[in-house]
C-alpha positions in Angstrom: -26.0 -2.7 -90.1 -22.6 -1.0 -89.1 -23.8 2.1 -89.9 -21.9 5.0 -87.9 -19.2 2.6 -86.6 -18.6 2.1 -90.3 -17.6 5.7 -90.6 -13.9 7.2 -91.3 -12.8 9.9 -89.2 -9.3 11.4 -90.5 -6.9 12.8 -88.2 -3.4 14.0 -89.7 -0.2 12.9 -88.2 0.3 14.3 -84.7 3.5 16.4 -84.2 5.6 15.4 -81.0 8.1 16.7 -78.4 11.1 14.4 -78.4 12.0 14.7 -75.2 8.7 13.1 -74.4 9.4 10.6 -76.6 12.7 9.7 -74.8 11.4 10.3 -71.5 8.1 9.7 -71.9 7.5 10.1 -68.2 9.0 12.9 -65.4 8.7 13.0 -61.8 6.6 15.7 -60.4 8.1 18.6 -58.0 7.0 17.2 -54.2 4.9 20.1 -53.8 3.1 19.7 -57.0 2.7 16.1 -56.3 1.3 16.9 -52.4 -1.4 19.6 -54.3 -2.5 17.2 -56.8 -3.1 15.0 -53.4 -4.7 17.9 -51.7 -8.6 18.8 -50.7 -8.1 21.7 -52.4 -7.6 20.3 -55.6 -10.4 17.7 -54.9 -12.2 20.6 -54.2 -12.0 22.2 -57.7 -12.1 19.0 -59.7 -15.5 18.6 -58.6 -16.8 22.4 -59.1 -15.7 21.9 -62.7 -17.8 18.3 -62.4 -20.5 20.2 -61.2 -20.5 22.7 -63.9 -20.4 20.3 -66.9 -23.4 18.3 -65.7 -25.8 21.2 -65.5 -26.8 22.1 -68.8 -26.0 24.2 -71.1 -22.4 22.6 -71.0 -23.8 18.7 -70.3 -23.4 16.9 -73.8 -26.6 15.4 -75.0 -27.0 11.8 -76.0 -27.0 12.3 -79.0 -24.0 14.2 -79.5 -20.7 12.9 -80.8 -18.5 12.6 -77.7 -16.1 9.7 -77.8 -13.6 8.4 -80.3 -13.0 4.6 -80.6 -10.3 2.9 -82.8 -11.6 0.1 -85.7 -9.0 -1.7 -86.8 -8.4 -1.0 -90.8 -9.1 -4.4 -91.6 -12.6 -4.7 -90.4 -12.2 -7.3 -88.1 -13.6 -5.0 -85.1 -12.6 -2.3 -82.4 -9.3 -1.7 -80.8 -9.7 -3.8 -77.2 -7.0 -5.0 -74.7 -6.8 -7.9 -72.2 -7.3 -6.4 -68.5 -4.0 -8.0 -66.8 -5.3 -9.9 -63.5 -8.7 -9.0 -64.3 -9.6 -10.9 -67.7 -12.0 -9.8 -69.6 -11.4 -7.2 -72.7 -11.3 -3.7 -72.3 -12.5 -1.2 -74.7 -10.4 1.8 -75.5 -12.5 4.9 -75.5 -11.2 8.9 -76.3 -12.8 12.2 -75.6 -11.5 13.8 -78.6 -10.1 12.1 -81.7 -6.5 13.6 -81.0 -6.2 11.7 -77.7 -7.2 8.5 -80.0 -4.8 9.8 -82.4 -1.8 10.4 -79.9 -2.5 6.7 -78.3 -2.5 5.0 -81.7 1.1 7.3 -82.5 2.6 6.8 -79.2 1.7 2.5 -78.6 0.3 1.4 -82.0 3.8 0.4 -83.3 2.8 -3.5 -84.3 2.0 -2.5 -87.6 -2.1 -2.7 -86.7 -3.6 0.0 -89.0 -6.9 2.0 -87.3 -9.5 3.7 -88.2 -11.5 6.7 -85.9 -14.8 6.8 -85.4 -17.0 9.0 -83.3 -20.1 7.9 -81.6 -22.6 9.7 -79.2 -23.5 8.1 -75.9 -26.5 6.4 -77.2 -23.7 5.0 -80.2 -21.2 3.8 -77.2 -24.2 2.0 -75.3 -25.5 0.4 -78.5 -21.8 -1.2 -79.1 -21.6 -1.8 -75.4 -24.2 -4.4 -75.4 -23.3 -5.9 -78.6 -26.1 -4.2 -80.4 -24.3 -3.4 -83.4 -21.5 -5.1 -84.0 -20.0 -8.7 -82.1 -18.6 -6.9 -79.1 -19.7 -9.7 -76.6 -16.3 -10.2 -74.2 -16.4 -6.3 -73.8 -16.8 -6.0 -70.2 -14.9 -2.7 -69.3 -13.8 0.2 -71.1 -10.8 2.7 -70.5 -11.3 6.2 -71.0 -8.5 8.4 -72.2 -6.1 5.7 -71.5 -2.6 7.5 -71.3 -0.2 6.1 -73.9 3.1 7.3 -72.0 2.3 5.4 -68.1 1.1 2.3 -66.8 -1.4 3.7 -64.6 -4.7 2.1 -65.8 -8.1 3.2 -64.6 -11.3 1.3 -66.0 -14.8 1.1 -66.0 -16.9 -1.8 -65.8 -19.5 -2.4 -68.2 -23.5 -4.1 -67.5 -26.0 -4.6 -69.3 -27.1 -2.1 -67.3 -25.2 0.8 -68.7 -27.1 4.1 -70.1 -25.8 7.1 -72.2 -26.5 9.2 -69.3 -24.3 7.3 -67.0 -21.5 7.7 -69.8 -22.4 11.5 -69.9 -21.5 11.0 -66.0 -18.1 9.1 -66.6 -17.1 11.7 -69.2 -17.7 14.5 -67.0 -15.6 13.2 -64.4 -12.7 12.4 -66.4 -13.0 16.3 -68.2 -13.6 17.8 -64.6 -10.2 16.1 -63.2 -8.7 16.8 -67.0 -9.4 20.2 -66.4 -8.3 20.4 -62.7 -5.0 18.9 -63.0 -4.6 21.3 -66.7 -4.8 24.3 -64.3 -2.6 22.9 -61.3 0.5 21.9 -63.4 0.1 25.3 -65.9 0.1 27.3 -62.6 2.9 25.6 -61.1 5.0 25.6 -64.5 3.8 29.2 -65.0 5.1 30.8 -61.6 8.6 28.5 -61.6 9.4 30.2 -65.0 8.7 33.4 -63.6 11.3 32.6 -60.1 14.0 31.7 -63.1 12.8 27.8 -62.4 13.5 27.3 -66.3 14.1 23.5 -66.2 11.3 22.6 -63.7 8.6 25.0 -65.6 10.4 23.2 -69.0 9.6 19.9 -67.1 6.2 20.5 -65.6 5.0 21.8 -69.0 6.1 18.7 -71.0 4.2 16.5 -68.3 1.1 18.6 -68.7 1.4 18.0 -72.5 2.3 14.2 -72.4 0.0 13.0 -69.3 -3.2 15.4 -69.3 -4.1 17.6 -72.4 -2.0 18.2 -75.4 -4.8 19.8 -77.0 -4.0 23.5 -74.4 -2.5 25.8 -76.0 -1.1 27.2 -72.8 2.1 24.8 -72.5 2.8 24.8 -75.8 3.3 28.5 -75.3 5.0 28.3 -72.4 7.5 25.5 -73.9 8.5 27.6 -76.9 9.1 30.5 -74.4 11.0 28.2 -72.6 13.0 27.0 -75.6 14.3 30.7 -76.0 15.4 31.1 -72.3 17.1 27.4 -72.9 18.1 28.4 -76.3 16.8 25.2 -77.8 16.0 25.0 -81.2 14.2 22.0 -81.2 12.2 22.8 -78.7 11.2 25.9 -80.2 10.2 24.2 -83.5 8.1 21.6 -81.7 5.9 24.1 -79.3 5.5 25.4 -82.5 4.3 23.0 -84.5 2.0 21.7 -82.3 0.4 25.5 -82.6 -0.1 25.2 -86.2 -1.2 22.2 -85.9 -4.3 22.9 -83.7 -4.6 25.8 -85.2 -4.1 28.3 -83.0 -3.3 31.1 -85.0 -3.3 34.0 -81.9 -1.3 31.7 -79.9 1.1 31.0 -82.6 1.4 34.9 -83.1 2.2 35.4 -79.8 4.8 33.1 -80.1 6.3 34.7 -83.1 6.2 38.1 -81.2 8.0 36.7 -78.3 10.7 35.6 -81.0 11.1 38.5 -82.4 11.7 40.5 -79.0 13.5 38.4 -77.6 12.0 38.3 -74.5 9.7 36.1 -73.2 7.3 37.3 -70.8 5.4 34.1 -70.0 2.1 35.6 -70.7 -1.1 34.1 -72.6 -2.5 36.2 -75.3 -5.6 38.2 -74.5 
């Protein structure tokens, strides 16, 4: 009767950045701050909205699209109390690496998780208890940051459909995408104006608050490290490379090593 939920989904120890782990969270540049604020930006978060609803980029129903944590033991999914609100929440990822970094970075009680991935027509069965015992579900939390308190849910009726989920999850990837952009440009230009410690900064937000999973900061962080000659930092923007796998990015990497010189350029 479990059937998918039932399913293990592996995902290997995440590397980290210490310095987000000791300062999990940095204060944005004004200017940055007043763009993120900006109709401009509004403007280009919902282009990219726009974009991934029209097919061939809007997910079908059908497709794995969200990760949700089951909690090793069986006893059910990973939920939280809403504070002033009641009610539980449901935590829902749009990759298994966000559910992996949030289980890393908060998961410290000693609760042991599972991942499982479920399709829109999966989350809407488990939604309305279909599946599983999931009645006191009445909101869900998508991509719930595991490094500051700012919480953003959605409520959940009986009323909810997997295209209406579709909807949610484009919003959230159209602002993920927007805000990607805005902070890579902005930590991209201050390391070219000699800006090392703000691009260093801005980067390490972009990783820790919107998408670890672009390559593009990490590259820019291990350039970084050599203008700031740290090791560590190096090592980490590194790692997290390998770790997703990014072979031409890591070479790049390795080539701006080796010279010397970083030139704070993506690969072709």
């Amino acid at each position: 009767m479990l059937g998918w939920l039932t399913g293990k989904r592996s995902c290997k120890e995440l590397p980290e950045y210490s310095a987000l782990r000791s300062t999990p969270t940095r204060q944005l540049p004004p200017d940055l701050a007043d763009a993120e604020e900006s109709e401009s930006f509004t403007a280009s978060r919902e282009i990219f909205e726009l974009e991934l609803r029209k097919p061939p980029r809007r997910p079908p129903e059908d497709e794995p699209l969200f990760t949700e944590l089951l909690e090793a033991n069986g006893s059910g999914v990973v939920t939280f109390t809403v504070p002033d609100h009641g009610g539980q929440c449901l935590l829902v990822f749009s990759t298994p690496l966000r559910a992996r970094d949030y289980a890393q970075s908060l998961l410290t009680s000693g609760l042991s998780v599972r991942y499982v991935s479920s399709s829109p027509l999966q989350l809407v069965h488990l939604l309305r208890g279909v599946e599983v015992g999931t009645a006191g579900i009445k909101k869900i939390a998508l991509d719930r940051c595991p490094r500051c308190s700012i919480l953003s849910f959605i409520g959940v009726t009986s009323q909810i459909t997997s295209d209406s989920l579709i909807r949610i999850w484009c919003i959230y990837k159209a602002t993920e995408i927007a805000r990607g952009n805005l902070y890579f440009s902005y930590a991209l230009e201050s390391a070219r104006a000699g800006r090392i410690e703000i691009a260093r900064d801005v980067a390490l937000e972009m990783v820790g608050h919107v998408n670890l999973e672009d390559p593009r900061p990490h590259l820019l962080l291990g350039q970084l490290a050599l203008k700031l000659r740290d090791r560590k930092l190096l090592r980490e923007a590194k790692a997290f490379l390998r770790f997703l796998k990014l072979d031409r990015w890591e070479q790049k990497l390795d080539q701006v090593v080796q010279s010397g010189s970083p030139d704070f350029e993506n690969p072709a």
